[in-house]
C-alpha positions in Angstrom: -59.9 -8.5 -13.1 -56.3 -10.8 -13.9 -53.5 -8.0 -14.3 -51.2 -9.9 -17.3 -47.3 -8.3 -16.8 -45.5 -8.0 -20.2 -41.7 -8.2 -20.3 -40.2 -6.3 -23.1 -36.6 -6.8 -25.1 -35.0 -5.5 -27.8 -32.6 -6.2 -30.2 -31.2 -9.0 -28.2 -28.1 -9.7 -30.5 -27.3 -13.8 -29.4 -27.0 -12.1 -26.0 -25.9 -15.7 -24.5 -23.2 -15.2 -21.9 -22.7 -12.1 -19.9 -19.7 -9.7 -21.1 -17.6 -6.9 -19.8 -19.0 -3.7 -19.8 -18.3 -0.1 -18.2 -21.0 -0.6 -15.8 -20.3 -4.7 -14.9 -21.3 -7.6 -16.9 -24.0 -7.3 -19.8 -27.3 -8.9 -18.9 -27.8 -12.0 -20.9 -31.4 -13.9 -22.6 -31.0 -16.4 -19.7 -31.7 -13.6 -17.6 -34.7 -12.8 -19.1 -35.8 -16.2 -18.8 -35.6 -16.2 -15.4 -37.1 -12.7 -14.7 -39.4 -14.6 -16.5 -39.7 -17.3 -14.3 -40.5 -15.3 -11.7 -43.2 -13.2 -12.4 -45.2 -16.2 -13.7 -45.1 -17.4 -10.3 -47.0 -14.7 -9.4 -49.4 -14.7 -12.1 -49.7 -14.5 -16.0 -47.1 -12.9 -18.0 -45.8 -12.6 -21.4 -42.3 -11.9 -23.0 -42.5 -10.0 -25.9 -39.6 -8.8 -28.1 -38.9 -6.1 -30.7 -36.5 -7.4 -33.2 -33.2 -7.7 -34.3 -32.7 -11.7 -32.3 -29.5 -12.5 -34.0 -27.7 -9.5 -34.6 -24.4 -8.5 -33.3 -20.4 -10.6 -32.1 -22.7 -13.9 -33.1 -23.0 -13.8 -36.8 -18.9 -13.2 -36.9 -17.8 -15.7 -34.3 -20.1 -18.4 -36.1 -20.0 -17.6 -39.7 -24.1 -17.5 -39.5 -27.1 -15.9 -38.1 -27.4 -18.7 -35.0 -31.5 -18.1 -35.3 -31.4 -21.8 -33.8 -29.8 -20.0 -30.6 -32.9 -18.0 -30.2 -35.8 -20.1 -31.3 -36.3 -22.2 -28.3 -36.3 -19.0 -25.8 -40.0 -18.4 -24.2 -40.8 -15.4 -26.3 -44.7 -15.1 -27.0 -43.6 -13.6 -30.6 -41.1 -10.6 -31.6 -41.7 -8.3 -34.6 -39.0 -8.0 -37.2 -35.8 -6.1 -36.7 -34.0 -4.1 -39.4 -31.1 -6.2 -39.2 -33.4 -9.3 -39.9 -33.4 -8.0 -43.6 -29.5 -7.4 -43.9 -29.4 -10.8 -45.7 -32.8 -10.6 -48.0 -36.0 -11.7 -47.8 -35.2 -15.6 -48.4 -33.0 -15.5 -45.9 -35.6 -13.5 -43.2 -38.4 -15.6 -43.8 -36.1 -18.9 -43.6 -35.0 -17.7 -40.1 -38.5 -17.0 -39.5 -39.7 -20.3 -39.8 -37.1 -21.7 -37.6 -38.4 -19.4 -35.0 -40.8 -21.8 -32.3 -42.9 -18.3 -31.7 -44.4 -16.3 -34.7 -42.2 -13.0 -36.1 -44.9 -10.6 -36.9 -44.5 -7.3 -39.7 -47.9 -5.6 -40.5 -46.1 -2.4 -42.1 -44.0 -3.9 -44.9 -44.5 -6.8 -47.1 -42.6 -9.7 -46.4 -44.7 -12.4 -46.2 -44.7 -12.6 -42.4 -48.0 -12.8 -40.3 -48.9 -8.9 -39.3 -50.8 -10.0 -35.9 -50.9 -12.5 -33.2 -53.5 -13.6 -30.7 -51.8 -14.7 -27.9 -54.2 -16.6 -25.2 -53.7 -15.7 -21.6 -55.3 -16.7 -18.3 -56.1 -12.8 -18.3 -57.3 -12.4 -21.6 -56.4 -12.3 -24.9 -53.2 -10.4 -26.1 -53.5 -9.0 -29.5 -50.1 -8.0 -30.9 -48.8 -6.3 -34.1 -45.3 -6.1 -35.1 -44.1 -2.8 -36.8 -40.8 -2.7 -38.9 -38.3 0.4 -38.9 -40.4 2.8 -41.1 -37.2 3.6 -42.5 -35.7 0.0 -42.9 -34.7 0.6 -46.9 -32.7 3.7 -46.1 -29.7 1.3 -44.7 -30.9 -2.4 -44.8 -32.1 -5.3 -47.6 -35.9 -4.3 -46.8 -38.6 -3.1 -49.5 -40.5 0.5 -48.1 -43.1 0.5 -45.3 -46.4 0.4 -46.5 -47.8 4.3 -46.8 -50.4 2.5 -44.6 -49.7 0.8 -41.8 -53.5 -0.1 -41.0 -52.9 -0.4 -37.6 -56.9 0.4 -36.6 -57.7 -2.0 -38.9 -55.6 -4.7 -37.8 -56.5 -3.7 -33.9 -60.1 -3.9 -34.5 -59.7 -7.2 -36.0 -57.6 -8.4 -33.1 -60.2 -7.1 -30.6 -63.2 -8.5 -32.7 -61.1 -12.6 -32.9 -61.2 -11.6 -28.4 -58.4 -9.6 -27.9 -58.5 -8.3 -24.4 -56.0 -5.5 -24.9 -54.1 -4.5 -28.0 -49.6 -4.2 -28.2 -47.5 -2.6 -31.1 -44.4 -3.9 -31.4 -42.6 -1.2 -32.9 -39.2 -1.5 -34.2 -38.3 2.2 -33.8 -37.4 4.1 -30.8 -36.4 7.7 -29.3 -33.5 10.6 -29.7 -30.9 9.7 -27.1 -27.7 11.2 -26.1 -25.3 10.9 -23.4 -26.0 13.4 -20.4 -23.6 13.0 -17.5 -22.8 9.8 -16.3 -26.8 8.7 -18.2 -28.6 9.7 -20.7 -31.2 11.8 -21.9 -34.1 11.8 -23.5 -36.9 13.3 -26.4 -39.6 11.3 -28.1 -41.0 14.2 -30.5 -40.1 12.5 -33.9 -41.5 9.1 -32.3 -44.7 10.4 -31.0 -45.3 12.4 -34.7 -44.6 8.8 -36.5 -47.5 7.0 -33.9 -49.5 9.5 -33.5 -52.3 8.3 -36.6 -52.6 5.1 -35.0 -51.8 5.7 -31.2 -55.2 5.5 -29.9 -56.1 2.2 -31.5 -53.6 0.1 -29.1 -53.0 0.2 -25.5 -49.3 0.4 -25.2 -46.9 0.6 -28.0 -42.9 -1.2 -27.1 -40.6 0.3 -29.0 -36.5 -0.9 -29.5 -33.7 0.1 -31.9 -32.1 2.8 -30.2 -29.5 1.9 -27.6 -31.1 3.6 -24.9 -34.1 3.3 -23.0 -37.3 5.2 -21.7 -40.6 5.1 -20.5 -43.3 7.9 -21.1 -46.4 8.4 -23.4 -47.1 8.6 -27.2 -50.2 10.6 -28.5 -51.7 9.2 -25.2 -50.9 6.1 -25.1 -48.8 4.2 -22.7 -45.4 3.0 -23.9 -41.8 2.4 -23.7 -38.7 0.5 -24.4 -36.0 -1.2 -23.1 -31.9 -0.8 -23.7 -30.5 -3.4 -26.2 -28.4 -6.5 -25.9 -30.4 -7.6 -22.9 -29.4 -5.4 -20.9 -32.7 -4.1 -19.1 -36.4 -5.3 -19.5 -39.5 -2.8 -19.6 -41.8 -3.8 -17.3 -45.6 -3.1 -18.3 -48.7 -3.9 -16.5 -51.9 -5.1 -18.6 -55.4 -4.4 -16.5 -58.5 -2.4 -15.9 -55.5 0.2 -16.7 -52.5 -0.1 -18.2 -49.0 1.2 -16.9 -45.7 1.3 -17.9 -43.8 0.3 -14.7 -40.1 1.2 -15.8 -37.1 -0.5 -17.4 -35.4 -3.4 -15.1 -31.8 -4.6 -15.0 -31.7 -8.2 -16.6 -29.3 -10.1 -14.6 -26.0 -11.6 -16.1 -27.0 -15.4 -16.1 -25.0 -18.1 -17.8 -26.9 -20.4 -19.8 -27.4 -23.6 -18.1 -25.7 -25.6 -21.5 -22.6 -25.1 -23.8 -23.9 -23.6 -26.5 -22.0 -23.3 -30.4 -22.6 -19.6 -29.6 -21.7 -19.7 -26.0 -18.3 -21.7 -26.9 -17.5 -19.0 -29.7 -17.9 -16.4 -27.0 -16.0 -18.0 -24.6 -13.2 -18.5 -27.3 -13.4 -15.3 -28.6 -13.3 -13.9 -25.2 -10.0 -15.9 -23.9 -8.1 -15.3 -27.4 -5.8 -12.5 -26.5 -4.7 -10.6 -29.6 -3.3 -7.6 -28.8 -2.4 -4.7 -25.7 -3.7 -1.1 -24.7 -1.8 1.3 -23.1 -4.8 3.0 -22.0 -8.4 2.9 -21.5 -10.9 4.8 -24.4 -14.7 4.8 -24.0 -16.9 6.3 -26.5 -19.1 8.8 -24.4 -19.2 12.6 -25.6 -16.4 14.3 -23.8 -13.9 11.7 -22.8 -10.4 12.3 -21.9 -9.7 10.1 -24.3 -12.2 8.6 -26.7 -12.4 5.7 -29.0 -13.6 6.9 -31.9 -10.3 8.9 -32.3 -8.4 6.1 -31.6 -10.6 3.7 -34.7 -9.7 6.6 -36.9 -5.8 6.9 -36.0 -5.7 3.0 -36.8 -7.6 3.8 -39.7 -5.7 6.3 -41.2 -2.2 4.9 -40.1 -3.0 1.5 -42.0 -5.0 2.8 -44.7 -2.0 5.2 -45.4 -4.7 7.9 -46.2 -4.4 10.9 -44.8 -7.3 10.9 -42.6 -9.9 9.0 -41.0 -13.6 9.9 -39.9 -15.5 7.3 -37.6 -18.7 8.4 -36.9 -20.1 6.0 -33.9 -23.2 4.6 -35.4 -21.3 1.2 -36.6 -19.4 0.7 -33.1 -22.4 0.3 -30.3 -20.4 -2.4 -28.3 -22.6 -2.0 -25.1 -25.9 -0.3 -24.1 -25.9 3.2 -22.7 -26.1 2.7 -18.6 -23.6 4.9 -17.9 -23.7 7.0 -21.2 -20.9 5.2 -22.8 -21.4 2.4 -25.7 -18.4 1.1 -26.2 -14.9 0.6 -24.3 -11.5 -0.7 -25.2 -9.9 -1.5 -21.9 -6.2 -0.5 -20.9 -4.6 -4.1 -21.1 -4.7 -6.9 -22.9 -7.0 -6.6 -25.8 -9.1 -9.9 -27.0 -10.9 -11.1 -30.0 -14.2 -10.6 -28.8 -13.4 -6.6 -27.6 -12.5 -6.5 -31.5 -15.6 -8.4 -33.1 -17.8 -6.0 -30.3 -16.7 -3.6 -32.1 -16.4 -4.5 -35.5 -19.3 -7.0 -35.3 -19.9 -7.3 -39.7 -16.5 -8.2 -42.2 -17.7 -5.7 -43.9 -16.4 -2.9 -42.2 -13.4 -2.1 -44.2 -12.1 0.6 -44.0 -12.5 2.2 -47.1 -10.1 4.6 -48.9 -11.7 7.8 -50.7 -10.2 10.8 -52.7 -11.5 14.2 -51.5 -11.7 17.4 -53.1 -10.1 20.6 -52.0 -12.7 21.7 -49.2 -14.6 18.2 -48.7 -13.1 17.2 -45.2 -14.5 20.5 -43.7 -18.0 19.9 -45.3 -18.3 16.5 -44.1 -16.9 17.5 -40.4 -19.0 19.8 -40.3 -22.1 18.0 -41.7 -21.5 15.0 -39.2 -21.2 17.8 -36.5 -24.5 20.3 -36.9 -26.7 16.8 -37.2 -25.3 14.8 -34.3 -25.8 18.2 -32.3 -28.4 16.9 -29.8 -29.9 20.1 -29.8 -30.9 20.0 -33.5 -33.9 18.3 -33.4 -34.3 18.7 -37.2 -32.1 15.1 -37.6 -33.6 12.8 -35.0 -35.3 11.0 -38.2 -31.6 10.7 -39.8 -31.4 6.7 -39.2 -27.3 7.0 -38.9 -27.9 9.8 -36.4 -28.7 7.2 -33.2 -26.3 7.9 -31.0 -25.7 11.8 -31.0 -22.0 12.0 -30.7 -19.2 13.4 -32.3 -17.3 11.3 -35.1 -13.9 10.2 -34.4 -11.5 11.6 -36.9 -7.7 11.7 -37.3 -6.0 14.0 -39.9 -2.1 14.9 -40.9 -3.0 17.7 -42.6 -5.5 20.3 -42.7 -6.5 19.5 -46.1 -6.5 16.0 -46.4 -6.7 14.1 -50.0 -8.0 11.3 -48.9 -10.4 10.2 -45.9 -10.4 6.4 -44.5 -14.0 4.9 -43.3 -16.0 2.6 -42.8 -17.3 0.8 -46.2 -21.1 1.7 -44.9 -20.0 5.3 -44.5 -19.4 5.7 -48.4 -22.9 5.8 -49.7 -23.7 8.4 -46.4 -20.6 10.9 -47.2 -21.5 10.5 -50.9 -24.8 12.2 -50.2 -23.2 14.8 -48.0 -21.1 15.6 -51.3 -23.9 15.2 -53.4 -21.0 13.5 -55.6 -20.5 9.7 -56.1 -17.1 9.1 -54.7 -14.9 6.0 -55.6 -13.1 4.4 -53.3 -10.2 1.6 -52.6 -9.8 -1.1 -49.6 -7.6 -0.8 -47.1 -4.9 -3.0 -47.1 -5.5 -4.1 -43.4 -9.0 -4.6 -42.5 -10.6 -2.8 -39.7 -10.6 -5.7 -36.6 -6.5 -5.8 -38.1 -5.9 -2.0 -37.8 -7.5 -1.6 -34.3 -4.6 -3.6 -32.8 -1.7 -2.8 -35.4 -2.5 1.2 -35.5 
């Protein structure tokens, strides 16, 4: 019987030209394409993609989600990404539509198709596209559905001729950095799947940074790193098997691009200089999550700053690191990497006497990678410490990122107020 290979991506993020990284140059969606390209010389095979298309650098550089970018790519269909609902439901399903392959949610209601039935010369391909079950916690989405129905909608697919059966699954596992890689644990993702596991044959998962291969209540699945960056490679036959995650290769797009010339701009626009290199891996000599939060605090004139990482993943986890400001000169696109929203602030709050301990030391027993009580946490992705810079041991005041508000506020169980900085975040990276 045909074998059908599946190519699996994640969060993609207007991954058009290839950028600097720790480990080389990013992958790119033109390499995808031509992995592509290849393996249907050799037989059938289907791209497939979890979410978050337009994410990322793009939306900054452009003013706008560039959905037209991404449409015309040779995707068999995606499911929807949490960052798909940062602009609201009109705004989602618009994008949607502009789309040339369907964008499938079966867990939360947005109007979106929950299925496809994809026709191959193997058989048919049945998919169903799974949202972040905890998308409302920090995006514009309404709550998952206490049902998902997955068994219903898979025995629907496989009663319209669906050969095999794929969840799309925008959720992924608990990473960290471990040496000069990663590590690994998919207990809190195999728990969520495990009601519905049996009624597909291979669940793709995305979201996280890093990547992995493995089972999940018995079932084959994986996922791929973000940004392009690596492909997971499945096999669809008499068996199914999860070959491993590829490299994608760094290919320019064959056109000029609006996206592609805002990189290129972006990326030739020198705005500033580093004395020194800082990479945000656990343990660096000198890491860049201190060096955000002295900027922070020196601009903001507060007198501290906490950066936890979850709002700076410039680059995908290859080497354990996710993002780097190089020693030299310092461009607009290393900022917007970084900074890659204009909402990021910072933010200036008033503390209470004995606040800045309880959130350090919040931030610090959940991002412990041995607490496997917070791997549901959805800030809690990357598992390393926060950046912080402080003049005093009691600080009155704490700089952050305007997303970081709402999170510390909960830690405090108090609403706190809080004041703009006077130089914006991309601003204070290169003046502090």
């Amino acid at each position: 019987m045909t074998t059908l290979r599946i190519l699996a991506t994640t969060d993609l993020g207007t991954a058009v030209v290839p950028m600097r990284a720790t480990y080389g140059q990013t992958g790119t969606v033109s390499g995808v394409a031509r992995l592509l390209e290849r393996e249907l010389e050799r037989g059938p095979a289907l791209w497939l993609d979890v979410g978050d298309l337009t994410v990322g650098p793009a939306m900054v550089l452009l003013d706008e989600r560039p959905w037209d970018e991404l449409a015309g790519l040779p995707i068999a269909c995606c499911a929807v990404g949490n960052h798909d609902f940062d602009d609201g439901l009109d705004a989602l399903r618009a994008g949607a539509a502009r789309l040339r392959y369907p964008m499938l949610c079966a867990n939360v209601d947005v109007g979106l198709p929950a299925t496809a039935l994809i026709d191959t010369p193997a058989g048919g391909v049945g998919v169903i596209g799974l949202a972040h079950p905890s998308g409302d916690a920090f995006t514009h989405a309404p709550p998952a559905r206490a049902d998902w129905r997955v068994d219903e909608l898979a025995r629907a697919l496989r009663a319209y001729g669906a050969r095999w059966v794929v969840a799309l699954l925008h959720d992924g596992v608990t990473w960290w950095p471990s040496a000069d890689s990663i590590a690994t644990r998919a207990d809190r993702l195999e728990a969520l799947v495990r009601p519905w596991a049996a009624a597909v044959d291979l669940i793709i998962g995305g979201h996280n940074f890093g990547a992995w291969t493995g089972t999940l209540a018995g079932t084959p699945a994986g996922e791929a790193h973000v940004y392009a960056a690596s492909v997971l490679v499945a096999d669809l036959g008499p068996e199914v098997v999860v070959r491993g995650v590829v490299p994608t290769p760094a290919v320019r797009p064959a056109r000029v691009t609006p996206a592609v010339a805002a990189f290129d701009a972006a990326a030739a626009n020198v705005v500033g200089e580093s004395a020194e290199r800082w990479i945000s891996r656990t343990g660096a000599e000198r890491y860049l999550p201190d060096r955000i939060a002295h900027a922070f605090r020196v601009t903001s004139g507060a007198d501290a700053a906490f950066v936890p990482l979850a709002h700076h993943g410039a680059q995908v986890p290859l080497d354990g690191v996710i993002a780097e400001l190089p020693a030299g000169p310092v461009t607009e696109l290393d900022r917007v990497r970084l900074f890659p929203a204009d909402d990021y602030g910072p933010l200036v709050v008033e503390l209470q006497a004995g606040e800045w301990e309880r959130i350090l030391a919040h931030h610090a027993a959940a991002a412990d990678p041995a607490n496997t009580a917070t791997d549901g946490e959805w800030w809690n992705w990357c598992r390393m410490p926060a950046g912080t810079s402080t003049t005093s041991p009691r600080p009155a005041s704490v700089a952050m990122v305007a997303g970081n508000v709402t999170l510390v506020s909960d830690w405090l169980d108090r609403e706190l107020t809080s004041e703009p900085s006077p130089v914006s975040a991309r601003d204070a990276l290169v003046v502090g």
